[in-house]
C-alpha positions in Angstrom: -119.6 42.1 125.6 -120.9 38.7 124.9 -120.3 37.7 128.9 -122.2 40.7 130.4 -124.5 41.9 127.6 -123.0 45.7 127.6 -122.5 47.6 124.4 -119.6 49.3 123.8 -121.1 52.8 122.3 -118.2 54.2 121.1 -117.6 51.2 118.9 -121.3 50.9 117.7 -121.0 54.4 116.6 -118.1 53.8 114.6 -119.7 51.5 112.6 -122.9 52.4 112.4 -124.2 49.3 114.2 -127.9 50.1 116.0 -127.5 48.9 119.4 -130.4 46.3 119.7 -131.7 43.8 122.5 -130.7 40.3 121.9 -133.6 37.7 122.8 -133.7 36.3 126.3 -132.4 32.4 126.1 -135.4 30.2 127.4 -135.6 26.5 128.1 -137.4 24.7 125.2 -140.7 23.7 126.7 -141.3 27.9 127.1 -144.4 29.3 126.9 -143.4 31.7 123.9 -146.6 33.4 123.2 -149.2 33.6 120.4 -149.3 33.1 116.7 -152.2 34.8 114.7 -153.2 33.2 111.7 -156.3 34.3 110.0 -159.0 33.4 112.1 -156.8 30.9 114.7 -154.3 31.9 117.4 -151.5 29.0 117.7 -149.7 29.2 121.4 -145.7 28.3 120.2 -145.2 25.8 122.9 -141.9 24.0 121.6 -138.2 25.2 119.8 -136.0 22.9 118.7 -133.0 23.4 116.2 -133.2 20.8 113.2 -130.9 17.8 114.3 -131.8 18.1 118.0 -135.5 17.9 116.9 -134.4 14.8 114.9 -133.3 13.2 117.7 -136.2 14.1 120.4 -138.6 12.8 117.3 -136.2 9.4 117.5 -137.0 9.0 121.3 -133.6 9.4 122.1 -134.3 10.6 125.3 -131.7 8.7 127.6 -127.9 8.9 128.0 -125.7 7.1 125.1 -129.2 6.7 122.7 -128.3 7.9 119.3 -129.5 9.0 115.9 -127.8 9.8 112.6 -130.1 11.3 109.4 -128.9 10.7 106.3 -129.3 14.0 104.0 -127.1 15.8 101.9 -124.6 15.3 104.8 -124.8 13.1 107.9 -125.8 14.3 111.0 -125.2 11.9 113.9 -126.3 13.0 117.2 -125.8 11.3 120.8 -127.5 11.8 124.3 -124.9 13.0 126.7 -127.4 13.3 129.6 -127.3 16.5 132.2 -123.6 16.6 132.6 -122.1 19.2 130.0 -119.3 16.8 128.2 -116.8 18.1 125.9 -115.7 16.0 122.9 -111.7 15.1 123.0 -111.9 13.3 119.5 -112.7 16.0 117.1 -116.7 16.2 118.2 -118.9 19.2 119.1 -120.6 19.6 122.4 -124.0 20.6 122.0 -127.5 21.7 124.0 -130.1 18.9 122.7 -133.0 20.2 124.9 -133.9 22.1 127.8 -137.4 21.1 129.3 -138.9 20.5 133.1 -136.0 23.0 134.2 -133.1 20.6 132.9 -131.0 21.3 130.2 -130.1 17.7 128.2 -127.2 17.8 126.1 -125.3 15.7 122.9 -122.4 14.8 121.0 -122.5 16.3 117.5 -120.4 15.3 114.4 -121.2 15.8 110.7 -120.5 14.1 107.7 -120.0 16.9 104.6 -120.9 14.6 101.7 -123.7 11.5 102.3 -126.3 12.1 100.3 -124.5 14.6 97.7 -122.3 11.3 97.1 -125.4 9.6 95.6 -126.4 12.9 93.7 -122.9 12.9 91.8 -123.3 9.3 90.8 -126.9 10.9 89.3 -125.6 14.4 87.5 -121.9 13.9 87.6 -120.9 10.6 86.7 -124.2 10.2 85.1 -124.0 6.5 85.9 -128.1 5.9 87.5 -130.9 7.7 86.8 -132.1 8.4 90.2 -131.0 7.7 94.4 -133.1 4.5 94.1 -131.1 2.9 91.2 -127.9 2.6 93.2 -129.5 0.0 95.7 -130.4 -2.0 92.2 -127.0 -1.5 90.9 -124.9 -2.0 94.1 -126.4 -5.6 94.5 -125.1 -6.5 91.3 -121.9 -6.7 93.8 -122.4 -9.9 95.5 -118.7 -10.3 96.3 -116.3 -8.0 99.0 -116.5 -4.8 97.0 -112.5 -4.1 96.2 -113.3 -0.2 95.6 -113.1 2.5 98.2 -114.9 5.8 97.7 -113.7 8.5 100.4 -115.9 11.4 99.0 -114.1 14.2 100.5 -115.0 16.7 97.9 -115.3 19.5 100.6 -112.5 18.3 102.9 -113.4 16.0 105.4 -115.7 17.0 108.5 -115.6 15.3 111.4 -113.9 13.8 113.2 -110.8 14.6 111.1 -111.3 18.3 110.2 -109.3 18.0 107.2 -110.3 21.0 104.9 -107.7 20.4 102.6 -108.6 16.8 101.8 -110.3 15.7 98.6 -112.1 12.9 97.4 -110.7 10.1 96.2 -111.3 6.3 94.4 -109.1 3.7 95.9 -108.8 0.0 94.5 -109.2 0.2 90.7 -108.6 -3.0 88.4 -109.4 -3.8 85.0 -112.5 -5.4 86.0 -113.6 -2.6 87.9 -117.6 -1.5 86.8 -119.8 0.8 87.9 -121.6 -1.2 90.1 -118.7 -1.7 91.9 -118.3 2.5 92.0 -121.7 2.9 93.1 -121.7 0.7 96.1 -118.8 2.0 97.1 -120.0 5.0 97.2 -123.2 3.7 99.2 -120.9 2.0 101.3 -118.8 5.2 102.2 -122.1 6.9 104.0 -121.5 3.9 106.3 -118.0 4.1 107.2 -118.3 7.6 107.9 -121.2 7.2 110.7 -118.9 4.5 111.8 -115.5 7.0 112.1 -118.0 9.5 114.4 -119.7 6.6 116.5 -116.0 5.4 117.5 -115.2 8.7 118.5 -119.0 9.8 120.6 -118.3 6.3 121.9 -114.8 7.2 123.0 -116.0 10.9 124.4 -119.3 9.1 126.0 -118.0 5.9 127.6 -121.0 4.9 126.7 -121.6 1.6 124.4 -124.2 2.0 121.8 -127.1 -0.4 121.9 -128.6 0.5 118.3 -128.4 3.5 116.1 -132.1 4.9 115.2 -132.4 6.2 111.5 -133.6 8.9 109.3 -133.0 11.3 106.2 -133.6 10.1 102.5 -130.9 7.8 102.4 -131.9 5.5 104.6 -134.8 4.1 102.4 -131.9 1.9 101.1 -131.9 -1.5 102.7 -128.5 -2.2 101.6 -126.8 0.6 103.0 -128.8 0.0 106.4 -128.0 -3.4 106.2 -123.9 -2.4 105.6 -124.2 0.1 108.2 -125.5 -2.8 110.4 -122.5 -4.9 109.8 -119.6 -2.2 109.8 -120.6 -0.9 113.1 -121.8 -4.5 114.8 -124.8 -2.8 116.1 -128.6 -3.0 115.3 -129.7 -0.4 113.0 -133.3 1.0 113.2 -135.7 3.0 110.9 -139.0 4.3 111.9 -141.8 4.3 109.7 -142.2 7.6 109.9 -138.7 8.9 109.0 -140.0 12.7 109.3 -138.0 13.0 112.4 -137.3 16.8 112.7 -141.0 17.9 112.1 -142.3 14.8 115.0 -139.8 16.2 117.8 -140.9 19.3 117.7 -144.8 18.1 117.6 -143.7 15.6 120.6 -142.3 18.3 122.6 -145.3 20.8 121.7 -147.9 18.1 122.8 -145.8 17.3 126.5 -145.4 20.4 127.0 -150.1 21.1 127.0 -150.4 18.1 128.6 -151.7 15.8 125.2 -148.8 12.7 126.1 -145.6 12.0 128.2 -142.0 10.9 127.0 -142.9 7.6 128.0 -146.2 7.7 125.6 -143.7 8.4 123.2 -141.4 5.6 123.6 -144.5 3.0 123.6 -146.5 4.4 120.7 -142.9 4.8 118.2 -143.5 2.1 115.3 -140.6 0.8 114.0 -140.4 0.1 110.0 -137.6 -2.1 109.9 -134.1 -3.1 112.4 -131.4 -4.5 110.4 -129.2 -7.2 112.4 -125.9 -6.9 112.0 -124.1 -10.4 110.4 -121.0 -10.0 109.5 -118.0 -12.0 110.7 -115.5 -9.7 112.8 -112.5 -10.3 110.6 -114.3 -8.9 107.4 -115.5 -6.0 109.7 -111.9 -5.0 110.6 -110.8 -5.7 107.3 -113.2 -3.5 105.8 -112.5 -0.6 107.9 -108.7 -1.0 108.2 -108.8 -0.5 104.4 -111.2 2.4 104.9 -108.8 4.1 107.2 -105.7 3.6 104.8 -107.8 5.4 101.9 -108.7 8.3 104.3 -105.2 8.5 105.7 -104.2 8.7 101.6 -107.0 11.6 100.8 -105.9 13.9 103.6 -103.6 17.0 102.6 -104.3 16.8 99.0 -104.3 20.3 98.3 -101.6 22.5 99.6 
């Protein structure tokens, strides 16, 4: 029984299930012991799940501060505060930290396909060589790309939940290339953090002041620089883009005294902020066409 920890013996028995304790939950600044290795005892002063150490690492530490990674999939995360919020636009609700007897929590959605996208252009299409070449490429496109690229090859995460979706290539012509492909495809990673920050936005109330950075993909300047302009928000990467290991060496280091959140926030160098510049009407005309190729990938298989 989940709520009050009891076992139910009679069904453990018929299934041959040993009845074992499950751990006690604890805040995430815990003391939780010792680690022995060789010579060296560590104390294990910090736990943190990936993303949520991703965006403690980004110094996301107040209400409506956000941070997406760019990996295989996307993984945008936003600051909800103390008040446990449920998500009424297809997000999940969850704990980001618990430390100095508070428990912080976030807005969750995830992207399927972000960085996978690049690596079909690589061993799919076989149209660049490597994840850097599609920056190269995509600039060859100095004109409004007419190609859309929903890459829905799983289905479509959040906040549409559409596992029967597939991906799809909207906007062909006869002078379609595949530079025009591969910044497309660049160009979807974008206007799928933008489909989740509409909705956290929504859910949140809150207005986002910048979106902080990490994950492979984010090395690209032209994709940051898109992303800056679709969502009409400053977009900023750190210099050190290893997020997930900093937030859980941050938290470590508060909790035995070594620096405060506030040390944190002062001493966080920032690589590069892309400004967005794009006119409102191309924005809206951008997305609007975005939306009519996702609306035209949903349902595809029945």
């Amino acid at each position: 029984n989940l709520k009050t920890g009891e076992y139910d013996d009679e069904m453990l028995e018929l299934f041959s299930i040993p009845k074992v304790a499950l751990p006690s939950i604890m805040a995430s600044d815990h003391d939780f012991g010792n680690c022995e290795i060789g010579a060296h005892t560590l104390e294990i002063r910090a736990v943190l799940g990936d993303q949520q150490a991703a965006l403690f690492g980004q110094a996301c530490f107040n209400k409506g501060e956000a941070k997406n990674t760019y990996g295989t999939g996307c993984f945008l995360l936003m600051n909800t505060g103390t008040e446990l919020q449920f998500s009424k636009n297809g997000l999940l609700t969850t704990i980001a930290w618990g430390i100095d007897g508070k428990v912080y929590y976030a807005l969750e959605g995830s992207v399927f396909v972000a960085g996978a996208a690049i690596q079909w252009l690589r061993d799919g299409l076989e149209i660049i060589n490597s994840a850097e070449e599609s920056e190269l490429f995509a600039q060859e496109v100095e004109e409004e790309n007419p190609v859309i690229v929903v890459p829905a090859f799983a289905g479509l995460g959040a906040p549409y939940w559409d596992m029967y979706a597939r991906g799809a290539i909207f906007g062909l012509t006869r002078d379609t290339g595949k530079n025009h492909l591969i910044k497309a495809t660049l160009q979807s990673l974008a206007y799928q953090t933008k489909d989740l920050l509409i909705a956290m936005q929504n859910d949140a109330e809150t207005p986002l002041t910048s979106l902080k950075v990490d994950g492979g993909a984010c090395a690209n300047n032209l994709l940051m620089q898109f992303q800056a302009d679709i969502l009409n928000t400053v977009v900023e990467r750190p210099k050190n883009t290893e997020t997930t290991i900093m937030g859980a060496v941050y938290l470590a280091g508060i909790c035995v005294g070594l620096w405060s959140q506030q040390d944190i926030e002062t001493d966080k160098k920032v690589d590069k902020k892309f400004t967005p510049n794009m006119s409102p009407e191309k924005r809206e005309r951008l997305y609007k066409k975005w939306l009519k190729a996702i609306e035209r990938s949903k349902n595809w298989i029945d």
